[in-house]
C-alpha positions as CSV (number, residue, x, y, z in Angstrom):
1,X,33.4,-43.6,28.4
2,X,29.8,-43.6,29.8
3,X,28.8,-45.7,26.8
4,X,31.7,-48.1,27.5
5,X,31.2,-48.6,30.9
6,X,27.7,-49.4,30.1
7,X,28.5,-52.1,27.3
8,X,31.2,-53.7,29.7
9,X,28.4,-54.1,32.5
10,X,26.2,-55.3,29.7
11,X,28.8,-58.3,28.7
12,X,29.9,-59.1,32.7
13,X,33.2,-57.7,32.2
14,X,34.4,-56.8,35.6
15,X,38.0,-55.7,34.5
16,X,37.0,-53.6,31.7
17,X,34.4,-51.9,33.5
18,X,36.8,-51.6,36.6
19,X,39.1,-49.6,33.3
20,X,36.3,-47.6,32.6
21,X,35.1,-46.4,36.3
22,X,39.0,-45.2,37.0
23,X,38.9,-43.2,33.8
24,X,35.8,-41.7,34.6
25,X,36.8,-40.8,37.6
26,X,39.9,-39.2,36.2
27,X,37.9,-37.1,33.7
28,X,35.8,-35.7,35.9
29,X,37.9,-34.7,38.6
30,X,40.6,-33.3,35.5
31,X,37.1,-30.8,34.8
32,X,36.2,-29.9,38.4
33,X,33.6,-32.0,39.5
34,X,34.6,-34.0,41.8
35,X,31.2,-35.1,43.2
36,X,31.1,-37.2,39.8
37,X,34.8,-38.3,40.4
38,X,33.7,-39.3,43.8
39,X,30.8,-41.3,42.9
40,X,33.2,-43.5,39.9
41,X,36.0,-44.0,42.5
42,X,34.2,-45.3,45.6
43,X,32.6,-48.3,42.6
44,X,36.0,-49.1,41.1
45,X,37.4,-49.3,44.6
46,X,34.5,-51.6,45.9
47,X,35.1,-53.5,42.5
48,X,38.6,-54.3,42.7
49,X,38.5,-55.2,46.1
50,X,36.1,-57.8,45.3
51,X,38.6,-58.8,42.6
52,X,41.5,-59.0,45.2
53,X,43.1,-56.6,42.5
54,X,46.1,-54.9,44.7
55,X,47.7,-52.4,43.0
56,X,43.9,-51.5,41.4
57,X,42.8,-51.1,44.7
58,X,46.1,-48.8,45.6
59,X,45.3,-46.5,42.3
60,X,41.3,-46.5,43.0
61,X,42.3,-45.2,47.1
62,X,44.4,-42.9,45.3
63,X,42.1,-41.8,43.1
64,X,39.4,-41.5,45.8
65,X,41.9,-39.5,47.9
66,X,42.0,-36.7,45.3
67,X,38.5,-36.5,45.1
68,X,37.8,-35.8,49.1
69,X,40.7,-33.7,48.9
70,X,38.9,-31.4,46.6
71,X,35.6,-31.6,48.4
72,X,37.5,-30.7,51.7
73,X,36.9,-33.6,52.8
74,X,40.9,-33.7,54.4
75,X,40.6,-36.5,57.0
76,X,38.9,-38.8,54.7
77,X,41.4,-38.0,52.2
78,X,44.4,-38.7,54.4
79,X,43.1,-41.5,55.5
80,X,43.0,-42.7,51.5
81,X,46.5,-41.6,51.1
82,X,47.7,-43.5,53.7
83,X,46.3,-46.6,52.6
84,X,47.3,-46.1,49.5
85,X,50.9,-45.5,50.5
86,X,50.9,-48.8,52.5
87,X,49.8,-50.9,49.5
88,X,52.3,-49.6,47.4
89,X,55.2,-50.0,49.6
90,X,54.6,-53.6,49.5
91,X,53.9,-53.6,46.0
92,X,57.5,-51.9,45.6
93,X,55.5,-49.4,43.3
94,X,57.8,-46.6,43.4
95,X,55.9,-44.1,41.5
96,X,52.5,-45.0,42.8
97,X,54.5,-44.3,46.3
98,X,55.5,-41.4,45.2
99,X,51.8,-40.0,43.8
100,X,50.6,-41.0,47.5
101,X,52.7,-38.8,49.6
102,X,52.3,-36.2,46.8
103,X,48.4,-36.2,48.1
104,X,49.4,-36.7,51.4
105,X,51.3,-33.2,51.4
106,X,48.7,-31.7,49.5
107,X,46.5,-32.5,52.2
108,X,48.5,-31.3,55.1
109,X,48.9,-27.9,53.3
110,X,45.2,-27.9,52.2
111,X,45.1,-28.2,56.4
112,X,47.7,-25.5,56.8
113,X,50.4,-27.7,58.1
114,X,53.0,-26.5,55.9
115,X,55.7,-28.0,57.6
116,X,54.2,-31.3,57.5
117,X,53.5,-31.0,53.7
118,X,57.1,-30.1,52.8
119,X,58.6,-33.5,54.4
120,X,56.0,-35.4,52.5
121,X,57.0,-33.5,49.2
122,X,61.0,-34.1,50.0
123,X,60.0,-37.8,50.2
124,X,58.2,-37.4,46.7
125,X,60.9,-35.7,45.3
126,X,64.0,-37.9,46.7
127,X,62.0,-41.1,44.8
128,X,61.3,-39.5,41.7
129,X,65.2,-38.2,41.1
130,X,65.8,-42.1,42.1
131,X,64.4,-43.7,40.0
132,X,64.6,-40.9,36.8
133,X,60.6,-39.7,36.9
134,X,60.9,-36.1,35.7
135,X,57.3,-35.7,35.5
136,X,57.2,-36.5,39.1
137,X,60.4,-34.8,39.8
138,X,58.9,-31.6,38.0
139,X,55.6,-32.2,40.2
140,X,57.4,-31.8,43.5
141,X,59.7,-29.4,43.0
142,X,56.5,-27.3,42.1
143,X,54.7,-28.4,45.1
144,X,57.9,-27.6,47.4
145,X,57.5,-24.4,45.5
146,X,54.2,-23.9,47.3
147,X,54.9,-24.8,50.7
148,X,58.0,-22.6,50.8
149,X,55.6,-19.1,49.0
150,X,53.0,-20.4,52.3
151,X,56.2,-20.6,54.7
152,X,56.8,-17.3,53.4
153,X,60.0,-17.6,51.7
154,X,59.0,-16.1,48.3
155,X,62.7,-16.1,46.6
156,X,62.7,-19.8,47.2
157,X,59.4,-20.3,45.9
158,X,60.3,-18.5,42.6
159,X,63.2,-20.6,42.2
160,X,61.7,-24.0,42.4
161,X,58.7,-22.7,40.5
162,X,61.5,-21.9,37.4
163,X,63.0,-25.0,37.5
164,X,59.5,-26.7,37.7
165,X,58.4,-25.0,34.4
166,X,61.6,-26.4,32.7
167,X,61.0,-29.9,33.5
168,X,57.3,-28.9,32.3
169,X,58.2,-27.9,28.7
170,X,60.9,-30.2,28.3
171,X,58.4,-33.3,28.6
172,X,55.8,-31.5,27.5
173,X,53.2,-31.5,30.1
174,X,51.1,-28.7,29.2
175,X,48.7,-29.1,32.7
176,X,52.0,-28.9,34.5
177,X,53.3,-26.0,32.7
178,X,49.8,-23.8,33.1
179,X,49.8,-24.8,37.3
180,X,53.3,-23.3,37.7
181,X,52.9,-20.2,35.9
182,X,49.7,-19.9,37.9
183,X,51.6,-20.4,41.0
184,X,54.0,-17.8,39.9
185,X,51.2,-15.2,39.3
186,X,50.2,-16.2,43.0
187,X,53.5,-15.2,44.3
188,X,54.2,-12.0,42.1
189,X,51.2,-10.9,43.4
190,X,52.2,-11.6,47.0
191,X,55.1,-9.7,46.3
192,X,53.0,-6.8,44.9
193,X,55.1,-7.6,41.4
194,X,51.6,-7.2,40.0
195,X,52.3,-6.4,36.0
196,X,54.6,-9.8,36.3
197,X,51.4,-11.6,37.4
198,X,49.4,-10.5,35.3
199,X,51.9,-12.0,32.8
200,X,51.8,-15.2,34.3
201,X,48.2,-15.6,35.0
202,X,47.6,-14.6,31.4
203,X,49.7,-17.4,30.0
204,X,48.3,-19.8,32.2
205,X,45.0,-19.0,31.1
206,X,45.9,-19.9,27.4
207,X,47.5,-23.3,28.1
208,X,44.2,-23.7,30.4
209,X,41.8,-22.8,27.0
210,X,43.5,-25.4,24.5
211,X,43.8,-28.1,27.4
212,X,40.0,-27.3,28.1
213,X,41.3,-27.4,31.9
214,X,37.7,-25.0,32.8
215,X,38.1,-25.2,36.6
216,X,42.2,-24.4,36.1
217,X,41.1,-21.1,33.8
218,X,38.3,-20.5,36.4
219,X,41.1,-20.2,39.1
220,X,43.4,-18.3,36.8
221,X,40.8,-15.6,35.5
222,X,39.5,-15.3,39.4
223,X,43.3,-14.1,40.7
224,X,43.8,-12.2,37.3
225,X,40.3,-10.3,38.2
226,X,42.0,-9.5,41.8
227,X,45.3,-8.4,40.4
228,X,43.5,-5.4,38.2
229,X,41.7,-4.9,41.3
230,X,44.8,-4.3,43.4
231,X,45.4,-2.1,40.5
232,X,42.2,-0.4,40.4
233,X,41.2,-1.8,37.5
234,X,38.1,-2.6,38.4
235,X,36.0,-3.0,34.7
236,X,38.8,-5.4,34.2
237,X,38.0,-7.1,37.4
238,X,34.8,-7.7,36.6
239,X,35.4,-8.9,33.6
240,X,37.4,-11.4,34.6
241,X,35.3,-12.4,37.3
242,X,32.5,-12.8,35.2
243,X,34.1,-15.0,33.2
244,X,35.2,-17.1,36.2
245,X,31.7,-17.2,37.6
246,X,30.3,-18.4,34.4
247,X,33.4,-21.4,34.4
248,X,32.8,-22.2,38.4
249,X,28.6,-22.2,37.4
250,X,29.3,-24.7,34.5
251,X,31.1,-27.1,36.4
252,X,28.6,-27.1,39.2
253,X,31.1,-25.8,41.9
254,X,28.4,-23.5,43.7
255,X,30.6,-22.9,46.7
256,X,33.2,-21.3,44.9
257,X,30.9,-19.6,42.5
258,X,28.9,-18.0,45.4
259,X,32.5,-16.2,46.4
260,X,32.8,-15.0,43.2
261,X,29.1,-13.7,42.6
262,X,29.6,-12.2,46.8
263,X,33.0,-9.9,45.4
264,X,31.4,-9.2,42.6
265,X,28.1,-7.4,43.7
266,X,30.3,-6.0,46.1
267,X,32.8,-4.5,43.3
268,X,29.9,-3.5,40.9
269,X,27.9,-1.6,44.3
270,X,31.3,0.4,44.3
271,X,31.1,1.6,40.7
């Protein structure tokens, strides 16, 4: 994709190169570097505004929205979202409505404002069961799921989760699947249900593999090394942990890397 975007700026072709910066962006934030993803979005927005290119400039705001969202950057990713919502109410763009106040609940709960996030994810949901999005429908029932295991009602969080994962398989998202049998681990092992998340973490970490979703198995392996913990487990912890450190050290995410190397040389001074 590098080596296209390259050859469209080489033949003056603002539209494919615009093509080429939005998947770049996509790939690397889909790998977990969203300092990359940053850097693609903020050009392809500056390009198709420039263009007067509407709904290019709703995706690219969208795009850029994800990407302060998982630098913690929340304001400046709410104030993406928002933007983004706006232009595609005008543009009657029902799922690109529906992807913006997805990131605008993600958001609110990334603040903590659970409350907040579940109205945005109703609104999410309510569109995609109108107008017969499954993959959107399966999206926010998972991320209703979420808010509800953070509002501390894990029953209800279980059954959206289930009925998330069925949408999953039945259109095949495999990304989808691996994120809600993640977020059932998360709750099983809220629950202290730890030998059913270990179950789920496990699966989710083999969908994570073939998709070669690194920061996803990073984030799986990390919670599986604190379940054997809980169990005290700790070789196994390590183990895990290792293998999440080496994942977070690939994909340049030294923040999260530094937590993991802290708990580990905190578990192996134990031994």
């Amino acid at each position: 994709m590098e080596s296209a975007l390259n050859a469209a700026r080489s033949l003056n072709d603002s539209h494919l190169e615009g093509i080429h910066l939005g998947s770049l962006g996509v790939a690397y934030a889909d790998i977990g570097n969203p300092h990359r993803a940053l850097e693609y979005n903020e050009q392809l927005l500056q390009l198709v505004r420039i263009a007067g290119d509407k709904p290019g400039e709703a995706q690219a705001l969208g795009n850029l929205g994800t990407s302060h969202f998982q630098l913690n950057e929340f304001d400046q990713a709410l104030i993406c979202y928002e933007q983004a919502l706006s232009i595609f109410r005008i543009l009657t763009d029902h799922r690109g409505e529906g992807l913006a106040l997805q990131g605008l609940g993600i958001t609110y709960a990334g603040l903590g404002k659970f409350d907040r996030a579940l109205d945005f994810f109703e609104q999410h949901q309510k569109i995609a069961l109108e107008n017969g999005d499954r993959h959107g429908e399966g999206a926010a029932l998972g991320n209703i799921g979420i808010a509800y295991r953070r509002l501390g009602n894990a029953a209800k969080a279980i059954e959206l989760f289930e009925q998330r994962l069925v949408i999953a398989r039945e259109i095949g998202d495999r990304h989808g699947e691996a994120n809600t049998l993640g977020s059932l681990g998360n709750t099983y092992t809220n629950l202290g249900e730890l030998s059913q998340a270990i179950k789920y973490f496990l699966l989710a970490i083999d969908i994570n593999r073939v998709n070669g979703s690194q920061s996803g198995e990073a984030l799986n392996l990390w919670n599986l090394s604190v379940v054997f913990d809980k169990l005290g487990n700790r070789k196994q912890a390590i183990i895990n942990a290792e293998l999440a450190l080496k994942l977070r050290l690939e994909l340049g995410d030294l923040e999260r890397a530094e937590k993991v190397r802290l708990k580990l040389a905190n578990w192996k001074a134990d031994i």
